[in-house]
N, C-alpha and C positions, 0 to 999 in steps of 0.2 A: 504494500500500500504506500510505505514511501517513497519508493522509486516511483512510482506513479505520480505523487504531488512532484517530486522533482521535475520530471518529464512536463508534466503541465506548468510546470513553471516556467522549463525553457523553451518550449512550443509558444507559449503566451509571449515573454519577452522576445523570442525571433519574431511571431507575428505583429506587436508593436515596433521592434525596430525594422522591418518591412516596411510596414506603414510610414513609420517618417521617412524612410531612404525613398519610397517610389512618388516621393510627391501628393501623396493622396490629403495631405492637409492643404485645404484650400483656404487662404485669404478671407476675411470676414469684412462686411460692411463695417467701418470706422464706428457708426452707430451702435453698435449691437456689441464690438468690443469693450466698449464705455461702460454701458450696463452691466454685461457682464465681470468685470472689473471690481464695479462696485460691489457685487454678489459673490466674488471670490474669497475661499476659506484658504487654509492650509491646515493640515493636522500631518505628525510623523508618528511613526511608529514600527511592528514587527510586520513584515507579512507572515499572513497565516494558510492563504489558500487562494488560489485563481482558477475560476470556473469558465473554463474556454468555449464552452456550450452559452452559457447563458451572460457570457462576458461581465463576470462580476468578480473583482478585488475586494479579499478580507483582510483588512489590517486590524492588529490589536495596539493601541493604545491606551497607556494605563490598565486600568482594569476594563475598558469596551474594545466590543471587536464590534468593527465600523464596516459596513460595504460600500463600494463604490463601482458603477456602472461605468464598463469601456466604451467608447466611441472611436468610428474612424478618426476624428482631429483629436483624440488622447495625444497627447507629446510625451517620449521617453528620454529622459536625461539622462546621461552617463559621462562620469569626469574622469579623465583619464583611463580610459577601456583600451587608447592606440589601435583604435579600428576593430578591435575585436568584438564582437557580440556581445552581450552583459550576460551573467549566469545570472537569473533569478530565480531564488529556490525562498520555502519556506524558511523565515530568516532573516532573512534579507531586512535590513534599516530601508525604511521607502520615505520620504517627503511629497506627500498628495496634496496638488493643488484641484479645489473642487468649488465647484459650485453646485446649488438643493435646487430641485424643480420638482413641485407636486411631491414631497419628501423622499425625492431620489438625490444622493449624491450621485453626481455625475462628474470624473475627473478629469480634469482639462491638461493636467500635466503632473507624471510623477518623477521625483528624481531621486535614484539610488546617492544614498548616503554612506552605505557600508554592506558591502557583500557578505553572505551569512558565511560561517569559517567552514575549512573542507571538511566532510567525510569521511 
């Protein structure tokens, strides 16, 4: 079963860095970035689980575990990777920038803060 969470953790992290590398985040009306701006959170924490089916990130924070809905324009941060891929496994330190709609967080961009240790 853990190899499993692993596995979906680095399927999810290639599918998010896919998605930045091919362009598929498009430019937003100036408008709607504004707003959105204003409605932005950030919360850090462990991750705990990525559901590649129903595209949804569980971070625990303190004593909650939070979810957060992926979308094509999710942004993946990674600081000094040197072109490599990011491991993300359960573990992993995350920084989720998010904004609630209808009491969904929805994250706009997360940024690995510290890789969870090997195995």
């Amino acid at each position: 079963m853990t190899s499993l969470k692993i596995c979906t953790g680095v399927c999810t992290a290639l599918f998010l860095m896919a998605a930045l590398v091919s362009g598929t985040a498009v430019a937003q009306d100036a408008r709607v970035q504004e707003s959105n701006t204003e409605d932005a959170k950030i919360v850090e924490g462990t991750l705990m689980d990525i559901d590649q089916n129903t595209k949804v990130l569980t971070l625990k924070a303190g004593d909650d575990e939070l979810q957060f809905s992926l979308t094509e324009q999710t942004v993946l941060v990674v600081d000094g990777n040197d072109g490599k891929p990011p491991i993300v496994e359960q573990g992993t330190k995350l920084r989720v920038h998010y904004s609630e709609r209808e009491k969904t967080r929805i994250a706009t961009k997360i940024e690995i803060i510290e890789a969870a240790a090997a195995r």
